[in-house]
mmCIF file of the N, C-alpha and C atoms, coordinates in Angstrom:
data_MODEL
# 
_entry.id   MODEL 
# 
loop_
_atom_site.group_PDB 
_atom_site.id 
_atom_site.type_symbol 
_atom_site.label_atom_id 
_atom_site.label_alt_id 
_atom_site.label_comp_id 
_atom_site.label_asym_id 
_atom_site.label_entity_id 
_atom_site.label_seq_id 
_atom_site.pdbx_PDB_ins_code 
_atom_site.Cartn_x 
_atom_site.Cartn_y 
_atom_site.Cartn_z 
_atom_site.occupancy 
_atom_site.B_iso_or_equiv 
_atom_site.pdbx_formal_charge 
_atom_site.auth_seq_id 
_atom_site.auth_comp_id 
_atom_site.auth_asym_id 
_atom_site.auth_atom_id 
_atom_site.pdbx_PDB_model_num 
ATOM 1   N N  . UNK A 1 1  ? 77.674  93.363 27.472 1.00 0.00 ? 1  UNK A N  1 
ATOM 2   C CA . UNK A 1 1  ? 78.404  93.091 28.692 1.00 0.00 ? 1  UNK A CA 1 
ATOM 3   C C  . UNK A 1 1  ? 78.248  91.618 29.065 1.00 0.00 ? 1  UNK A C  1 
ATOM 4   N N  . UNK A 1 2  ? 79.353  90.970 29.574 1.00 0.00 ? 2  UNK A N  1 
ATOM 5   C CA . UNK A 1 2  ? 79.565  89.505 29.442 1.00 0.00 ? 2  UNK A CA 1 
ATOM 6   C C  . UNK A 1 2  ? 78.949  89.169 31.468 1.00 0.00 ? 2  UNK A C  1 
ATOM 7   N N  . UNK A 1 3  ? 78.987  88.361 31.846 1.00 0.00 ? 3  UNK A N  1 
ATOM 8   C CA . UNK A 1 3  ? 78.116  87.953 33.239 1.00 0.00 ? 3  UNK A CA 1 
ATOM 9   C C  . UNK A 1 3  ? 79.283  87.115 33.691 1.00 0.00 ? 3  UNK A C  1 
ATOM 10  N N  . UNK A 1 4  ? 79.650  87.660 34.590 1.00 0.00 ? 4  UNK A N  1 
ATOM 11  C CA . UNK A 1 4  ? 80.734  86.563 35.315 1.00 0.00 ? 4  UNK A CA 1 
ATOM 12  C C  . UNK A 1 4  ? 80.542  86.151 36.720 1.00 0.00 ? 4  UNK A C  1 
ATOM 13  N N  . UNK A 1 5  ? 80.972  84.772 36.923 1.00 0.00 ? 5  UNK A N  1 
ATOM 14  C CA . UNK A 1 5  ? 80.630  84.318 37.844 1.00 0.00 ? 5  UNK A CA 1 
ATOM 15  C C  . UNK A 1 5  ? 82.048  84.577 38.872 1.00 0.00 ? 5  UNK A C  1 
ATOM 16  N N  . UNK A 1 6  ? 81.120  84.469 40.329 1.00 0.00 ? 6  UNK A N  1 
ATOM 17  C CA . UNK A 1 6  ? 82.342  84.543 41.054 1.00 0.00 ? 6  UNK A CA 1 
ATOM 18  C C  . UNK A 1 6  ? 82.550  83.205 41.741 1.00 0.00 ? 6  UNK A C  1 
ATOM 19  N N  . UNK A 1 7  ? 83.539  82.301 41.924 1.00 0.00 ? 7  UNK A N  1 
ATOM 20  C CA . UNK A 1 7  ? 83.581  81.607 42.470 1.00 0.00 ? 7  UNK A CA 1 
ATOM 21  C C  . UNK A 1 7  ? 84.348  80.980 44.023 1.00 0.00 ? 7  UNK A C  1 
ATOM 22  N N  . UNK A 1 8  ? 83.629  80.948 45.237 1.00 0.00 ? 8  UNK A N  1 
ATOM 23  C CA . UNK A 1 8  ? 84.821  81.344 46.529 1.00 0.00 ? 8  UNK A CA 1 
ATOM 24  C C  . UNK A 1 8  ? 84.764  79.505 46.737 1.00 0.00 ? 8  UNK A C  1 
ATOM 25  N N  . UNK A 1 9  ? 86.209  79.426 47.159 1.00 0.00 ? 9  UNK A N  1 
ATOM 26  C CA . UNK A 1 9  ? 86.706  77.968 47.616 1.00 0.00 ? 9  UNK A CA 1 
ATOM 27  C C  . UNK A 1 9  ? 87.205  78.011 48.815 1.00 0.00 ? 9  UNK A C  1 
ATOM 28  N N  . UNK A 1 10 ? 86.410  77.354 50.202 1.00 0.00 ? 10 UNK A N  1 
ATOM 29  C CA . UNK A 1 10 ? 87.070  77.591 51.282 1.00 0.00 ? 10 UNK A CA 1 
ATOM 30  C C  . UNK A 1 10 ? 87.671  76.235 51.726 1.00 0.00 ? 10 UNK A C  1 
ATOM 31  N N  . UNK A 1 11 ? 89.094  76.726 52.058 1.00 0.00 ? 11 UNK A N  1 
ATOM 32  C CA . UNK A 1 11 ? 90.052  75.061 52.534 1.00 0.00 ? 11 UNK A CA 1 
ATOM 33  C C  . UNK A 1 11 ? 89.753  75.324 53.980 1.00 0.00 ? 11 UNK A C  1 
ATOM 34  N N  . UNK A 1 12 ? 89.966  74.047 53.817 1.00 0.00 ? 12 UNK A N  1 
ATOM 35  C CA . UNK A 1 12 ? 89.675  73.371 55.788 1.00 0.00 ? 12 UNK A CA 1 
ATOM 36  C C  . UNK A 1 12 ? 91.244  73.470 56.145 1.00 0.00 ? 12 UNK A C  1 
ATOM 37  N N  . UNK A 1 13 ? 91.692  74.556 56.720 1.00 0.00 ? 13 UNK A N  1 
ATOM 38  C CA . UNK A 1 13 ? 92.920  74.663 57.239 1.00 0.00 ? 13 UNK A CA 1 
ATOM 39  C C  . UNK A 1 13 ? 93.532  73.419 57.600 1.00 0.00 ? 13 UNK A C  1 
ATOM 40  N N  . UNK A 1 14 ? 92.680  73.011 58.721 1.00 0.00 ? 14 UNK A N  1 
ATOM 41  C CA . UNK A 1 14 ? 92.723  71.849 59.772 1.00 0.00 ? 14 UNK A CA 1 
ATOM 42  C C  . UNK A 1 14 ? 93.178  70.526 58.641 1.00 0.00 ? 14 UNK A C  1 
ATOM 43  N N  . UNK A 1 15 ? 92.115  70.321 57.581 1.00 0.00 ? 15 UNK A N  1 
ATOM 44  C CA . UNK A 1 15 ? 92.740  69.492 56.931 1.00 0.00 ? 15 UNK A CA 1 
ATOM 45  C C  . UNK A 1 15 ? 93.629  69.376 55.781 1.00 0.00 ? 15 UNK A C  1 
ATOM 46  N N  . UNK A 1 16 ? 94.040  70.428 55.281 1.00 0.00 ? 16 UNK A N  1 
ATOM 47  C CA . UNK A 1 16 ? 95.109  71.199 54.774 1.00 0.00 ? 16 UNK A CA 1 
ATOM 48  C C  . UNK A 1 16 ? 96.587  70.827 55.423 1.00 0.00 ? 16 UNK A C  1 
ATOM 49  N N  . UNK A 1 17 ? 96.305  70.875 56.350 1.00 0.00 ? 17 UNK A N  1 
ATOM 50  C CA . UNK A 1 17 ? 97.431  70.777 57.993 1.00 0.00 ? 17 UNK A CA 1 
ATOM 51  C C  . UNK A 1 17 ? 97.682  69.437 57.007 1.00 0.00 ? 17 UNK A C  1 
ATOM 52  N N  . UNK A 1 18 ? 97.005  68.724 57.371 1.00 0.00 ? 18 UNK A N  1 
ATOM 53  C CA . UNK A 1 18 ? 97.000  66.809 57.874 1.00 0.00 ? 18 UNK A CA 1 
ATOM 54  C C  . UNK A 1 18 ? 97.864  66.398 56.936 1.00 0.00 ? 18 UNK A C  1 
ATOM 55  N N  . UNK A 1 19 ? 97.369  67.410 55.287 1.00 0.00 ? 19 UNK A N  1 
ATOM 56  C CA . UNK A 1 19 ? 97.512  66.434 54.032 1.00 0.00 ? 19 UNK A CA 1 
ATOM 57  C C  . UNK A 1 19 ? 99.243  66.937 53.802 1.00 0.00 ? 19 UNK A C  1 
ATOM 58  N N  . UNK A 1 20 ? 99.729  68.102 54.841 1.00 0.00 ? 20 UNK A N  1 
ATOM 59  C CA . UNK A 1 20 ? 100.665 68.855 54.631 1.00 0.00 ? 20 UNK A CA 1 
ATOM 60  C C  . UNK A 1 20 ? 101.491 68.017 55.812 1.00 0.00 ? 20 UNK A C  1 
ATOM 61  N N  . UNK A 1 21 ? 101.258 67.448 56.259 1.00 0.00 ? 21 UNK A N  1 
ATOM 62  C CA . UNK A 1 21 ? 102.296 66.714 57.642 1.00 0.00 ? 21 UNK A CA 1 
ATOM 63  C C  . UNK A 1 21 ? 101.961 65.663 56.874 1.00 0.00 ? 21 UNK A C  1 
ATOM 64  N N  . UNK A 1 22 ? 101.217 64.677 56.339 1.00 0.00 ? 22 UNK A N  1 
ATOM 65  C CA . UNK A 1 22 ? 101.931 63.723 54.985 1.00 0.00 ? 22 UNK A CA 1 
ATOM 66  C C  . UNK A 1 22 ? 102.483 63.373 54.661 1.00 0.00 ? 22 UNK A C  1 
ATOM 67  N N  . UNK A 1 23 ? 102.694 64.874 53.672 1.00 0.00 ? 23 UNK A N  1 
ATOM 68  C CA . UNK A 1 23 ? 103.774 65.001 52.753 1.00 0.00 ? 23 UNK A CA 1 
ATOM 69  C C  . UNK A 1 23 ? 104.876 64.926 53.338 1.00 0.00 ? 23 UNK A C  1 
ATOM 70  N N  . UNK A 1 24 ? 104.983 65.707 54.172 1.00 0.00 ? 24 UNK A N  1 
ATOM 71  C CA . UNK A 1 24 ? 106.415 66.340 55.000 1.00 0.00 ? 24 UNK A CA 1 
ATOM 72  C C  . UNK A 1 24 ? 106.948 64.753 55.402 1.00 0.00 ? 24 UNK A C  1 
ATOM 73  N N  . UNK A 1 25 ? 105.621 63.808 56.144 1.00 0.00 ? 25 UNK A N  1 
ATOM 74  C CA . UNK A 1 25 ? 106.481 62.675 56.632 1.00 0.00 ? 25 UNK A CA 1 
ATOM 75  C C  . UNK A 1 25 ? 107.086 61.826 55.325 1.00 0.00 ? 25 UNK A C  1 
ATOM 76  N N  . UNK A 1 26 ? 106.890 61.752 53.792 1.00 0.00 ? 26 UNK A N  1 
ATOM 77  C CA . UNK A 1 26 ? 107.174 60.776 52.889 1.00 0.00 ? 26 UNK A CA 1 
ATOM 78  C C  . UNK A 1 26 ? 107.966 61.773 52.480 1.00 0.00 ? 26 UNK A C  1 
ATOM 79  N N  . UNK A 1 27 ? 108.517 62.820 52.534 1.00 0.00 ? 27 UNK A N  1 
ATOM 80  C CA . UNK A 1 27 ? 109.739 63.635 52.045 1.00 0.00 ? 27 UNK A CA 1 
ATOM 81  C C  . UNK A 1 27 ? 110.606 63.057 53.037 1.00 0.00 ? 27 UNK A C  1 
ATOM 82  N N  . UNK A 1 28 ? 110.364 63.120 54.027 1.00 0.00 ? 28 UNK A N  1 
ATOM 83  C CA . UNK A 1 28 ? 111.951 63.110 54.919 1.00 0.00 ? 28 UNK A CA 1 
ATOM 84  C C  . UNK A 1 28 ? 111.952 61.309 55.421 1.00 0.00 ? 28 UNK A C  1 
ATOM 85  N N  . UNK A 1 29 ? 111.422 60.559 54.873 1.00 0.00 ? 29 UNK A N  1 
ATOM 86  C CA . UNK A 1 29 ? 111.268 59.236 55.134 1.00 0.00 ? 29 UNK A CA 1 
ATOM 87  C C  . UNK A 1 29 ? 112.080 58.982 53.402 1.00 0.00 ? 29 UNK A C  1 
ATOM 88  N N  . UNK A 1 30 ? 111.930 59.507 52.516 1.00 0.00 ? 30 UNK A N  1 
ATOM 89  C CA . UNK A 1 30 ? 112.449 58.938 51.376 1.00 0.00 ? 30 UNK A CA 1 
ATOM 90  C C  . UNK A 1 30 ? 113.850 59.816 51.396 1.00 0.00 ? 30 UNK A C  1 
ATOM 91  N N  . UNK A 1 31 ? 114.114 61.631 52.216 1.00 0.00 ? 31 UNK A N  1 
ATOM 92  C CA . UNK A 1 31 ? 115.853 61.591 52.768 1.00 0.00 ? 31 UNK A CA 1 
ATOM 93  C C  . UNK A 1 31 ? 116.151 60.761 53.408 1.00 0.00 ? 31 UNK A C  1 
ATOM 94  N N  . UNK A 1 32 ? 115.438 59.635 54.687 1.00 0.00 ? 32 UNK A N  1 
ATOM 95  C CA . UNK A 1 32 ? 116.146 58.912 55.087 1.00 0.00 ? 32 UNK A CA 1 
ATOM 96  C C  . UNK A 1 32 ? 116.907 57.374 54.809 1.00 0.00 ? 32 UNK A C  1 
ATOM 97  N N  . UNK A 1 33 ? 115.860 56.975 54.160 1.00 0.00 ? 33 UNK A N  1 
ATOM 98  C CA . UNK A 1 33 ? 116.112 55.637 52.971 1.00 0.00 ? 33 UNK A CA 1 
ATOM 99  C C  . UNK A 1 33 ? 117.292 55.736 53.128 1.00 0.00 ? 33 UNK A C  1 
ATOM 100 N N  . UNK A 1 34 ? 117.940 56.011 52.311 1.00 0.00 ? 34 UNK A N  1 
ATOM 101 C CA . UNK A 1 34 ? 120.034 56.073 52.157 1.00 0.00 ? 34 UNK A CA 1 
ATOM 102 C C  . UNK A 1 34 ? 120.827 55.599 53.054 1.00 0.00 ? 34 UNK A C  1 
ATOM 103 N N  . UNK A 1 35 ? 120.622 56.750 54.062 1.00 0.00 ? 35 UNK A N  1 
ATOM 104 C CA . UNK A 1 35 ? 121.224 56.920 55.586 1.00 0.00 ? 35 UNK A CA 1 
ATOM 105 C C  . UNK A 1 35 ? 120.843 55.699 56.435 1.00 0.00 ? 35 UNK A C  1 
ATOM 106 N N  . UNK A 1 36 ? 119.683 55.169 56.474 1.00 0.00 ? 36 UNK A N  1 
ATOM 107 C CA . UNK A 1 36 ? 119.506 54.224 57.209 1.00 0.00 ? 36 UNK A CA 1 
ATOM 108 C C  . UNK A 1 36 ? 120.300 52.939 56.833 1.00 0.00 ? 36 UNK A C  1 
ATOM 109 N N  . UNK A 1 37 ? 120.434 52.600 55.794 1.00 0.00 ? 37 UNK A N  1 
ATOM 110 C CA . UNK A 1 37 ? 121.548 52.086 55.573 1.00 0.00 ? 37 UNK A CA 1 
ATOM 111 C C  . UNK A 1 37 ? 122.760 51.930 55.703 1.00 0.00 ? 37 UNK A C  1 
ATOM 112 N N  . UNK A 1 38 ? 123.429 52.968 55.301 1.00 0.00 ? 38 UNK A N  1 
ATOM 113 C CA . UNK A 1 38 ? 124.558 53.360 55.871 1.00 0.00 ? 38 UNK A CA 1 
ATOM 114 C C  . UNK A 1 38 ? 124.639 53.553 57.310 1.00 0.00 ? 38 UNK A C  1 
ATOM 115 N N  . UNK A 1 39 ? 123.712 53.649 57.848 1.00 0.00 ? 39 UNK A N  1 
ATOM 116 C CA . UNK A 1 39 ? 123.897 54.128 59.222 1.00 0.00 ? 39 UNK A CA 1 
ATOM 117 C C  . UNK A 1 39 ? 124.432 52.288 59.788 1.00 0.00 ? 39 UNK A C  1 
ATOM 118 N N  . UNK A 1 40 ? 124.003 51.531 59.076 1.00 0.00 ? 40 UNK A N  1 
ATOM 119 C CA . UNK A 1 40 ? 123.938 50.095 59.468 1.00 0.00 ? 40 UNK A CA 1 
ATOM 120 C C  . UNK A 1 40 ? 125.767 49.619 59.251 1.00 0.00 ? 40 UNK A C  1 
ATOM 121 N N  . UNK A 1 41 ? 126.422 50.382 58.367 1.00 0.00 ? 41 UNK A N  1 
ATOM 122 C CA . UNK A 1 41 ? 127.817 50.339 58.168 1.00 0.00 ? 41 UNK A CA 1 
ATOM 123 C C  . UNK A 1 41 ? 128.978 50.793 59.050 1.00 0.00 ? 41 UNK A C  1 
ATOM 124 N N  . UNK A 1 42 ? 129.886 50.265 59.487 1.00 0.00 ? 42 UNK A N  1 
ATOM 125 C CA . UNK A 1 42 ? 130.382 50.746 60.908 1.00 0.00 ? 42 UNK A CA 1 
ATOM 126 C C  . UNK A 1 42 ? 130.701 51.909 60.536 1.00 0.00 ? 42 UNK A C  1 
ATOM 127 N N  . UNK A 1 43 ? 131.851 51.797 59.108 1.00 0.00 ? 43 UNK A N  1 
ATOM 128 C CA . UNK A 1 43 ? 132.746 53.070 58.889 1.00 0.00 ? 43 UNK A CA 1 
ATOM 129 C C  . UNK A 1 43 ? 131.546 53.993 58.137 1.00 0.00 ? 43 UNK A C  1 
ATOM 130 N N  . UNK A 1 44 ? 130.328 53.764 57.844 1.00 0.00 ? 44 UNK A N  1 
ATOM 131 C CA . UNK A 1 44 ? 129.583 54.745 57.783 1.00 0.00 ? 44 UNK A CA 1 
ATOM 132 C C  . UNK A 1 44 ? 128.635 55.876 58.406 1.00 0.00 ? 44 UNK A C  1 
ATOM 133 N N  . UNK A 1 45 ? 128.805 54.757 59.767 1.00 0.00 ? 45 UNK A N  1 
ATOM 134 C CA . UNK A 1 45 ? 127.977 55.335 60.970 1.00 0.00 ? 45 UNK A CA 1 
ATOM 135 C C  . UNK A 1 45 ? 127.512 56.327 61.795 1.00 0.00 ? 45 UNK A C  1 
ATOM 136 N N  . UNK A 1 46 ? 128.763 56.960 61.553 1.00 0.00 ? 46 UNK A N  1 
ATOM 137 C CA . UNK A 1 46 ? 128.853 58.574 62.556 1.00 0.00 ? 46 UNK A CA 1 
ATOM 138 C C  . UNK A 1 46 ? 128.462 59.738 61.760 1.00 0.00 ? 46 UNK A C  1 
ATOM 139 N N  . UNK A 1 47 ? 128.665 59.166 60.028 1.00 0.00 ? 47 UNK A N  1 
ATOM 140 C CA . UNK A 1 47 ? 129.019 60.262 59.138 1.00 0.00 ? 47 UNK A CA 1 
ATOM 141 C C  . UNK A 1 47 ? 127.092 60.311 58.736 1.00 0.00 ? 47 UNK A C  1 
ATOM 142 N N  . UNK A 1 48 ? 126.544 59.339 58.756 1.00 0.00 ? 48 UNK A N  1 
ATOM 143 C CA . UNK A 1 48 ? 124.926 58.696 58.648 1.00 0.00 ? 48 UNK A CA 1 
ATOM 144 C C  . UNK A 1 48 ? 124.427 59.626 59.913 1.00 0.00 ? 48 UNK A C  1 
ATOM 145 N N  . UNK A 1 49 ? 125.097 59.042 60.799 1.00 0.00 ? 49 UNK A N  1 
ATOM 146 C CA . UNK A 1 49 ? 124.120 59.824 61.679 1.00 0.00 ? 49 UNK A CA 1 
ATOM 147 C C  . UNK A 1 49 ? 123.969 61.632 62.050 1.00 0.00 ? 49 UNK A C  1 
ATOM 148 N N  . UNK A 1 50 ? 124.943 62.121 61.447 1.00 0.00 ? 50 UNK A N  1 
ATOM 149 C CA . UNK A 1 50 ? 124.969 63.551 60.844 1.00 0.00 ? 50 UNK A CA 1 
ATOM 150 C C  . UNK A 1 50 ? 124.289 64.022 60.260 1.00 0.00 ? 50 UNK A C  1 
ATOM 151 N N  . UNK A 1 51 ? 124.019 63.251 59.274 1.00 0.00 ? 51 UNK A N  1 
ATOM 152 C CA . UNK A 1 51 ? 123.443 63.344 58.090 1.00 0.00 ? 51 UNK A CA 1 
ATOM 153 C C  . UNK A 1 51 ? 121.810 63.552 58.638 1.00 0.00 ? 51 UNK A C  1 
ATOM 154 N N  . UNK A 1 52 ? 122.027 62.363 59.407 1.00 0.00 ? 52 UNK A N  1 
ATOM 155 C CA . UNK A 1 52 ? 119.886 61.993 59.818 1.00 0.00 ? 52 UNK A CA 1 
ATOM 156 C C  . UNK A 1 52 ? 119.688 63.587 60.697 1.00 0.00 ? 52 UNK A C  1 
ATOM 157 N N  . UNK A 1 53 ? 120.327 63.821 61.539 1.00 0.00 ? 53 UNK A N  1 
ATOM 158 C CA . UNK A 1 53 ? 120.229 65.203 62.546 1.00 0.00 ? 53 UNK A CA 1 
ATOM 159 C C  . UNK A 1 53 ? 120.258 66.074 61.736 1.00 0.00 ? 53 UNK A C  1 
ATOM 160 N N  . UNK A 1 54 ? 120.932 66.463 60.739 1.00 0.00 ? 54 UNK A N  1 
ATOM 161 C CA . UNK A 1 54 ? 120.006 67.531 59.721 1.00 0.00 ? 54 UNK A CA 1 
ATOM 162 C C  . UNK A 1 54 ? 118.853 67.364 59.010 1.00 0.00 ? 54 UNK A C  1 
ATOM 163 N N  . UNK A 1 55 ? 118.917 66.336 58.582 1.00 0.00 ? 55 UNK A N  1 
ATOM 164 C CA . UNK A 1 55 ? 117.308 66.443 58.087 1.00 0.00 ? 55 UNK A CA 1 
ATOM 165 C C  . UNK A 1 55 ? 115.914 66.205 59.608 1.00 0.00 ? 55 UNK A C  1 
ATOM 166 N N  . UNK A 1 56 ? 116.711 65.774 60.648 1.00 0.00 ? 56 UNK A N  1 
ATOM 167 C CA . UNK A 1 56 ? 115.662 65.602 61.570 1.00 0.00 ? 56 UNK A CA 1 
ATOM 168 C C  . UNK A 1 56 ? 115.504 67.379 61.913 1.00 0.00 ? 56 UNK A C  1 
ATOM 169 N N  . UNK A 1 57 ? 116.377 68.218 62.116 1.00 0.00 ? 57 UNK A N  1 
ATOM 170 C CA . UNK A 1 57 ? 116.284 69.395 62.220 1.00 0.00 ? 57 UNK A CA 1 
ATOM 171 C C  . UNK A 1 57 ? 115.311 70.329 61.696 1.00 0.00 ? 57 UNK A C  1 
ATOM 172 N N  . UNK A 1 58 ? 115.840 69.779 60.462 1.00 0.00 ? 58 UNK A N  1 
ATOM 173 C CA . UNK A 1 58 ? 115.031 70.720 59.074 1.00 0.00 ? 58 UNK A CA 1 
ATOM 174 C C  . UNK A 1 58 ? 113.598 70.158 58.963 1.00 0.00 ? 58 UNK A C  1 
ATOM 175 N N  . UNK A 1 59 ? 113.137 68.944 59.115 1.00 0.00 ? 59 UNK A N  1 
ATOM 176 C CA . UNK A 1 59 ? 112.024 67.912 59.218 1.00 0.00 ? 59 UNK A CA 1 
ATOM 177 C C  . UNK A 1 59 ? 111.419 68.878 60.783 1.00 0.00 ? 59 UNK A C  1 
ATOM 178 N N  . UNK A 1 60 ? 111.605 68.883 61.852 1.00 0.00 ? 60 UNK A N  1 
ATOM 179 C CA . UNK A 1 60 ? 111.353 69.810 62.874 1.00 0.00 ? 60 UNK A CA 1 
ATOM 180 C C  . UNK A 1 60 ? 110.943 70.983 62.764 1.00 0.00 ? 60 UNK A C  1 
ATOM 181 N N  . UNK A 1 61 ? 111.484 71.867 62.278 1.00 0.00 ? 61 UNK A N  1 
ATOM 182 C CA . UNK A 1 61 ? 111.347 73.294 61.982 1.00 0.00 ? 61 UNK A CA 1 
ATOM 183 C C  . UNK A 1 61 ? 110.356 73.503 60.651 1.00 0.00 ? 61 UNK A C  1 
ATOM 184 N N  . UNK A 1 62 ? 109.940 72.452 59.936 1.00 0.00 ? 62 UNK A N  1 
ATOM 185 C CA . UNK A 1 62 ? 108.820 72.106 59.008 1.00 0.00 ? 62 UNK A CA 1 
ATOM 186 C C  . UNK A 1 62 ? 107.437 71.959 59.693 1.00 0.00 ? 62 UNK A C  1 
ATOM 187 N N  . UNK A 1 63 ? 107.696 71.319 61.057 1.00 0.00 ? 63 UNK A N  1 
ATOM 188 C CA . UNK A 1 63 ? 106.716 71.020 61.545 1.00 0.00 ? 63 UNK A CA 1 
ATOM 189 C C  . UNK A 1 63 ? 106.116 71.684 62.266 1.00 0.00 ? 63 UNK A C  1 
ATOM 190 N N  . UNK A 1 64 ? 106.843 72.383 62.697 1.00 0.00 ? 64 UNK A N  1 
ATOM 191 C CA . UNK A 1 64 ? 106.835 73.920 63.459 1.00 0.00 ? 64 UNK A CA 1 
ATOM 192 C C  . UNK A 1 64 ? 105.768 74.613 62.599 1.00 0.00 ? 64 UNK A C  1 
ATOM 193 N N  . UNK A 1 65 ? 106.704 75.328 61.763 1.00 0.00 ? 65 UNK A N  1 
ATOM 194 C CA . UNK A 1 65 ? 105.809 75.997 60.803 1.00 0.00 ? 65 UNK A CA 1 
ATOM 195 C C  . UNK A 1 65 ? 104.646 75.433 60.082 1.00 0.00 ? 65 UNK A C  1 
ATOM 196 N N  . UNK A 1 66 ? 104.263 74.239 59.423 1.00 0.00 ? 66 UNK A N  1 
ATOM 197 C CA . UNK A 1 66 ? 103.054 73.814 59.162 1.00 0.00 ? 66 UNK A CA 1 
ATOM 198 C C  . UNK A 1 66 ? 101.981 74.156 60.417 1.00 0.00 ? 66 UNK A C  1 
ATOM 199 N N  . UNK A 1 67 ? 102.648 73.729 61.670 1.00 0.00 ? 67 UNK A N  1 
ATOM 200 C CA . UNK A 1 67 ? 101.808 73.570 63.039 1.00 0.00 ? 67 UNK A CA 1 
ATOM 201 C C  . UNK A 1 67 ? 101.176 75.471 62.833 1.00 0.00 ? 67 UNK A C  1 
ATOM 202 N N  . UNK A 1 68 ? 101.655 76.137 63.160 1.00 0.00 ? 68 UNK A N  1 
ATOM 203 C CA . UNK A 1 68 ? 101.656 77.392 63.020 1.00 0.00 ? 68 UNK A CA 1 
ATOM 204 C C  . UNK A 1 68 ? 101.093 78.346 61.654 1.00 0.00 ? 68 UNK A C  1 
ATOM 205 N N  . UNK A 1 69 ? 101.037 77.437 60.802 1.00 0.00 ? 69 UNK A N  1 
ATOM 206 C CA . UNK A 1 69 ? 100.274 78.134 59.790 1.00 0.00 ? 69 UNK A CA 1 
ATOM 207 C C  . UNK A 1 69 ? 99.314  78.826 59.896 1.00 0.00 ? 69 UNK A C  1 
ATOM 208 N N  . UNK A 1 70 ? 98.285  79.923 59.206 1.00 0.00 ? 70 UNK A N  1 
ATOM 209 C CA . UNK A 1 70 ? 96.932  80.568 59.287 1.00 0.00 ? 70 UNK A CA 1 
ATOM 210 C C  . UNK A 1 70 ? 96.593  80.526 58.543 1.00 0.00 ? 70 UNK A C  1 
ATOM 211 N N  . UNK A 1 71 ? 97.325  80.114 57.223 1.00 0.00 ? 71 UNK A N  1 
ATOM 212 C CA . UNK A 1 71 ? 96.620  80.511 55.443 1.00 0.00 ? 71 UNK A CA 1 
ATOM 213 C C  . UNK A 1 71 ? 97.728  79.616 54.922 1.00 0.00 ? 71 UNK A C  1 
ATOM 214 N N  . UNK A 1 72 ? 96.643  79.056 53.748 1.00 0.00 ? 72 UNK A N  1 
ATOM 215 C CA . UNK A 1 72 ? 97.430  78.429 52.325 1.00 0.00 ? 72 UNK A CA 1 
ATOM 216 C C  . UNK A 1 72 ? 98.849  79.324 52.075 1.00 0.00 ? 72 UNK A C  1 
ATOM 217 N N  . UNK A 1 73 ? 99.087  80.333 51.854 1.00 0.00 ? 73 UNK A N  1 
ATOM 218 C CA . UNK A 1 73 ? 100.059 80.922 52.047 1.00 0.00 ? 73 UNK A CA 1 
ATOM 219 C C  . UNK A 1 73 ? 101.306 80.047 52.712 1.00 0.00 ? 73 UNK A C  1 
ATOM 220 N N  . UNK A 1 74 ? 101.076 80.444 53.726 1.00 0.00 ? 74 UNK A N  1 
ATOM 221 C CA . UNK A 1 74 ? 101.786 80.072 54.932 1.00 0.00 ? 74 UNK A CA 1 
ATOM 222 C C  . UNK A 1 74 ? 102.302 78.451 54.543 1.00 0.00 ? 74 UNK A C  1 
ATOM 223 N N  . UNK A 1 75 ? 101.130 77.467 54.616 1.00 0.00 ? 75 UNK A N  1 
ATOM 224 C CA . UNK A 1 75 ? 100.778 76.444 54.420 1.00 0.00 ? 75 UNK A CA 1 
ATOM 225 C C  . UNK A 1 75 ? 101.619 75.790 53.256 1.00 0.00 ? 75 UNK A C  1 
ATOM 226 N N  . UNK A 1 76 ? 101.971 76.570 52.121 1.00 0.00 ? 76 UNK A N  1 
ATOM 227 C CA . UNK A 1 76 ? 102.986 76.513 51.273 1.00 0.00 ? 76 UNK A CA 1 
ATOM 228 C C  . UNK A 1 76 ? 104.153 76.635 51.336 1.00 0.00 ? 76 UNK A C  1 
ATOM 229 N N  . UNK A 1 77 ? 104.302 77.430 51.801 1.00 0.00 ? 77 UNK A N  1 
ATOM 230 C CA . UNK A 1 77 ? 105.924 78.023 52.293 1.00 0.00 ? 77 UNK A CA 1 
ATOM 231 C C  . UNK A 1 77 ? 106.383 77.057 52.896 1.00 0.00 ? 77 UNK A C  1 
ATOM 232 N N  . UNK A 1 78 ? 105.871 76.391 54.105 1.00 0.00 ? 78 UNK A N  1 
ATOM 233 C CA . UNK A 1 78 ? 106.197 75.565 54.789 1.00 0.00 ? 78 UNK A CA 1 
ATOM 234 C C  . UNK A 1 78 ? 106.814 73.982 54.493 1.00 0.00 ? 78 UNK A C  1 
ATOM 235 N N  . UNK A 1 79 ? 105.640 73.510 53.440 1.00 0.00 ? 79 UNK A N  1 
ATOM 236 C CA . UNK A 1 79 ? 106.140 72.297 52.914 1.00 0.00 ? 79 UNK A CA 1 
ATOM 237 C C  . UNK A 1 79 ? 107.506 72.268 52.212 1.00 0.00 ? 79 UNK A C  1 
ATOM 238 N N  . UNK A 1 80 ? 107.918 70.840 52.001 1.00 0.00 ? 80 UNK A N  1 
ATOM 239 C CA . UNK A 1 80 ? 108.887 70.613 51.454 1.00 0.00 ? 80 UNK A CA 1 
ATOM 240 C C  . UNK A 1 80 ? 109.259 70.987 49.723 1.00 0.00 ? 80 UNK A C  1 
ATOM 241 N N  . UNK A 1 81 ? 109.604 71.387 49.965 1.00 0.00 ? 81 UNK A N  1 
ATOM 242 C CA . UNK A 1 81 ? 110.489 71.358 48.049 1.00 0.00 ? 81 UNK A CA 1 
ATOM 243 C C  . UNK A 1 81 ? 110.738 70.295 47.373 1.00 0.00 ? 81 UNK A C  1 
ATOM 244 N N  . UNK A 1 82 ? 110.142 70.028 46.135 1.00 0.00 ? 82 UNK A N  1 
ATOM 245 C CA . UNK A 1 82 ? 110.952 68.958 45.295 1.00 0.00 ? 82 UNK A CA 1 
ATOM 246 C C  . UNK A 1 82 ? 109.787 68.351 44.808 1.00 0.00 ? 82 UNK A C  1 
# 
């Protein structure tokens, strides 16, 4: 019979959080790159700033849910894709 070890890893939610609002801010800072530009273009302007209110939305409701997390789980789901 072989001896196995068990091994427990406990995350610091709290800083789990931090490294996860981060991310979230250099995801939606590198969607905005583009737009900010364009936003600087007259005839691009209105169509830019559409653009920024969905990702400020979706960037919001990220933050929400990270804020609200209880578990890595959760904590995953939440972050960004990509």
């Amino acid at each position: 019979m072989g001896v196995f070890s068990v091994i427990t890893i406990n995350i610091n939610i709290n800083k789990a959080k931090t490294i996860a609002h981060d991310k979230r801010r250099e995801a939606r800072s590198a969607e905005f790159a583009p737009l900010d530009i364009k936003a600087t273009i007259p005839s691009e302007a209105a169509a830019a700033e559409t653009a920024r209110q969905v990702i400020r939305d979706r960037y919001a409701a990220m933050q929400t849910a990270i804020d609200a997390a209880t578990t890595t789980d959760q904590l995953k789901a939440a972050m960004p894709q990509g």
